[in-house]
C-alpha positions as CSV (number, residue, x, y, z in Angstrom):
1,X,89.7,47.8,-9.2
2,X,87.4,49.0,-11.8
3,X,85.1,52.4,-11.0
4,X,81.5,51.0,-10.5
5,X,79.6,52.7,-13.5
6,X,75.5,52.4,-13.1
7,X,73.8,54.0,-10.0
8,X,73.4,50.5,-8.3
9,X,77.2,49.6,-8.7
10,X,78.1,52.9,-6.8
11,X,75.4,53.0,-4.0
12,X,76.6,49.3,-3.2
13,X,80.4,50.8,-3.8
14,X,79.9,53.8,-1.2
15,X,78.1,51.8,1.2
16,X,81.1,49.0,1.7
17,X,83.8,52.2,1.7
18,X,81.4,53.3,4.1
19,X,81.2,49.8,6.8
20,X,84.8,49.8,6.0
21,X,85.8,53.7,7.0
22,X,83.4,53.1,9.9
23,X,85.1,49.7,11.3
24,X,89.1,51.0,10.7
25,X,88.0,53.8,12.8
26,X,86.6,52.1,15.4
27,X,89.1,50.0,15.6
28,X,91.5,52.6,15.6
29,X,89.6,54.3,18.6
30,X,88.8,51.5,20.7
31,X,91.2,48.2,19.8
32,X,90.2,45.6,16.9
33,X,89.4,43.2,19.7
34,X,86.7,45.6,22.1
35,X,84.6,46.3,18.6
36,X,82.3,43.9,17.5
37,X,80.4,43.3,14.1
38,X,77.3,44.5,15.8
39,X,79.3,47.6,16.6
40,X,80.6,48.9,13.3
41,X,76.7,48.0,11.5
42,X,75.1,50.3,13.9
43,X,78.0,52.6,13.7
44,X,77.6,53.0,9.7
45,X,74.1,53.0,9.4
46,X,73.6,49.6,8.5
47,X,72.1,46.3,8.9
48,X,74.2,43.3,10.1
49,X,73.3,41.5,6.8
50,X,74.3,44.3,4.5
51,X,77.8,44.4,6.3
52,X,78.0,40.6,5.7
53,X,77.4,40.6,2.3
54,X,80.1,43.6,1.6
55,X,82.6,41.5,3.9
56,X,83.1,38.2,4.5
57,X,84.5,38.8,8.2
58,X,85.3,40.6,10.9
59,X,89.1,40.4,9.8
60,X,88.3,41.4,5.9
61,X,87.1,44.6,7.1
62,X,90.4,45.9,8.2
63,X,91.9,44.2,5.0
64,X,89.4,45.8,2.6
65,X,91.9,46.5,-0.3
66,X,92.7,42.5,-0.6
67,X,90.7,41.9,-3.5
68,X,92.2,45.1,-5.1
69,X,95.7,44.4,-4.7
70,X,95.3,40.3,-5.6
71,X,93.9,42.1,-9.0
72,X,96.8,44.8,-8.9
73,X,99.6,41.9,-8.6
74,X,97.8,39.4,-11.1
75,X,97.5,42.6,-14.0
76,X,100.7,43.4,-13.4
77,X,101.6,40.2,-15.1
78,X,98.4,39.4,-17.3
79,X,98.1,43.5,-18.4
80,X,102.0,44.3,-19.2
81,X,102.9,45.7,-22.4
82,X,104.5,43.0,-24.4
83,X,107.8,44.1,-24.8
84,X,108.1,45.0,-20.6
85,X,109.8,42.0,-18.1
86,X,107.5,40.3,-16.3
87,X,109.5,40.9,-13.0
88,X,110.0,45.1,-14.0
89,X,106.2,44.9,-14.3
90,X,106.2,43.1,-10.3
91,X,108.9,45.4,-9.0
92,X,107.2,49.0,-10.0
93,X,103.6,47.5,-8.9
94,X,105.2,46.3,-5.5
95,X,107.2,50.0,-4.9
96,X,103.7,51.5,-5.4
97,X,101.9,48.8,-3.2
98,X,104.7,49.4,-0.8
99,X,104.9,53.0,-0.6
100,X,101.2,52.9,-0.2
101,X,101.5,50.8,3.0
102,X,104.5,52.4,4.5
103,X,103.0,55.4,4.7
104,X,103.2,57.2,7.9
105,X,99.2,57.2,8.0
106,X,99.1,53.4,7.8
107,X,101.8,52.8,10.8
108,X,98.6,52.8,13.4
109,X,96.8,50.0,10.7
110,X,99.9,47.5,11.0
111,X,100.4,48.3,14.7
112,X,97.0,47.6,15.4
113,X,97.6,44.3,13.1
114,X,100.6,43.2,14.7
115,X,98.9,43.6,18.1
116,X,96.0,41.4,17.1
117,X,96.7,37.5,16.2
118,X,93.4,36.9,14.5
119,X,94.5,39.9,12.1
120,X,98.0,38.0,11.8
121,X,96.6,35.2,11.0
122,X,94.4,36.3,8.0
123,X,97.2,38.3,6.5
124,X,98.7,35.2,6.1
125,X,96.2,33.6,4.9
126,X,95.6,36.0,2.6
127,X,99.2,36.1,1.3
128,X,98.9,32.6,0.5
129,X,96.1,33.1,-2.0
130,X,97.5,36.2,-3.6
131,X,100.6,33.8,-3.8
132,X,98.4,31.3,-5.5
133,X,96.8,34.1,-7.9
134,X,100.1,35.4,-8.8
135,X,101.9,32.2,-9.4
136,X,98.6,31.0,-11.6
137,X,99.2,34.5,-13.5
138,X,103.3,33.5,-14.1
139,X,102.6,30.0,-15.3
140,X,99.8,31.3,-17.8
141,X,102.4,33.9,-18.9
142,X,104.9,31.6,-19.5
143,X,102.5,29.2,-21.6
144,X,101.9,26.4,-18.9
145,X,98.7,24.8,-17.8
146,X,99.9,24.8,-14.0
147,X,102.2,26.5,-11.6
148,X,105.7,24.8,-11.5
149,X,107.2,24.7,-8.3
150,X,109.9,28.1,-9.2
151,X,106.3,29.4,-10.8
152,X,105.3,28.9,-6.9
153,X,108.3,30.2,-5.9
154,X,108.8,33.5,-7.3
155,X,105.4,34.4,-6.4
156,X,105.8,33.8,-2.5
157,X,109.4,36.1,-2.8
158,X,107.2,38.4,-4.4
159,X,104.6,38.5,-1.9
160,X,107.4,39.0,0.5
161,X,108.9,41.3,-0.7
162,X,105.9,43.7,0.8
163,X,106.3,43.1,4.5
164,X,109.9,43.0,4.1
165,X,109.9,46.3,1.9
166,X,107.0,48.1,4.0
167,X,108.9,47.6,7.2
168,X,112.5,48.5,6.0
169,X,113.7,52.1,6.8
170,X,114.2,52.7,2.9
171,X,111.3,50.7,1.5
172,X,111.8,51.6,-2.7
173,X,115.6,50.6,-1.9
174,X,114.5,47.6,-0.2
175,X,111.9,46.6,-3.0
176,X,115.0,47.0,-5.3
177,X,117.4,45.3,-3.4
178,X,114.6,42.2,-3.1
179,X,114.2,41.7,-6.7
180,X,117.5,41.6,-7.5
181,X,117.4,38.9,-5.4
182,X,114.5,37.3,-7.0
183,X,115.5,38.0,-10.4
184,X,118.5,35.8,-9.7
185,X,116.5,32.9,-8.7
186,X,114.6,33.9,-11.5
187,X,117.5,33.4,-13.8
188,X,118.3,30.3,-12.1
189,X,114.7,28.6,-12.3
190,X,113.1,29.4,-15.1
């Protein structure tokens, strides 16, 4: 994500990395499902609205990186250098998404997300847009107006590959041994 620049840009920044330090840690404290919205305004200082208009839900507040890494995944096809594979571009953005998630500081986040359906059910959610973004990024790489089915595809494995990767006891071998996989449907369907 790009580094707010004018004064404005980095009040509004600090005050969502604010509701959203302030709402992980009360969740983390007292369970996603005993703290309400109400809860984490008051908490960081801030007006109900203001939270609303940093976060769209109660859910996106524990998620607050989405936006980031849709962009991270979409760039890694979009911003490549020309001569690099578009999958090699996927694989070393996944290891670093991946290693970012598996770390030992996160395990309380995904325990807390696996313990709360709502949380569940917006991860999914939100893997099926970044699997939309990402598969709208392929097909404009590869010169086509829409995503094919295999443009469709390869994205979902992609997408995937994280909460396979994350929760695997070697999560960089696991990325690797996943896009090998991919790269042979890859091979196959494009």
């Amino acid at each position: 994500m790009t580094v707010p620049t004018g004064r404005r840009e980095r009040k509004k920044a600090a005050t969502r990395q604010k509701i959203a330090d302030t709402a992980l840690r009360l969740f983390l404290e007292r369970g996603y499902d005993e703290v309400g919205i109400r809860d984490v305004a008051a908490e960081a200082d801030v007006a109900v609205t203001t939270l609303f208009s940093h976060f769209a839900s109660k859910e996106a507040l524990v998620f607050e990186q989405d936006a980031n890494f849709e962009e991270r995944l979409t760039r890694a096809v979009t911003g490549r250098e020309p001569q690099e594979p578009l999958l090699t571009s996927l694989r070393h953005e996944m290891r670093a998404m991946v290693r970012h998630c598996a770390a030992d500081s996160a395990a309380p986040i995904w325990r807390m997300i696996d313990e709360a359906p709502a949380l569940r059910e917006y991860e999914e959610l939100m893997k099926l847009r970044h699997a939309a973004s990402l598969a709208t990024a392929i097909a404009g790489d590869l010169g086509l107006a829409q995503p094919t089915t295999a443009c469709r595809t390869i994205a979902r494995f992609v997408i995937d590959a994280h909460s396979l990767a994350r929760t695997a006891p070697d999560p960089d071998a696991a990325v690797d041994e996943i896009f090998r996989m991919i790269e042979a449907a890859w091979d196959v369907g494009m």
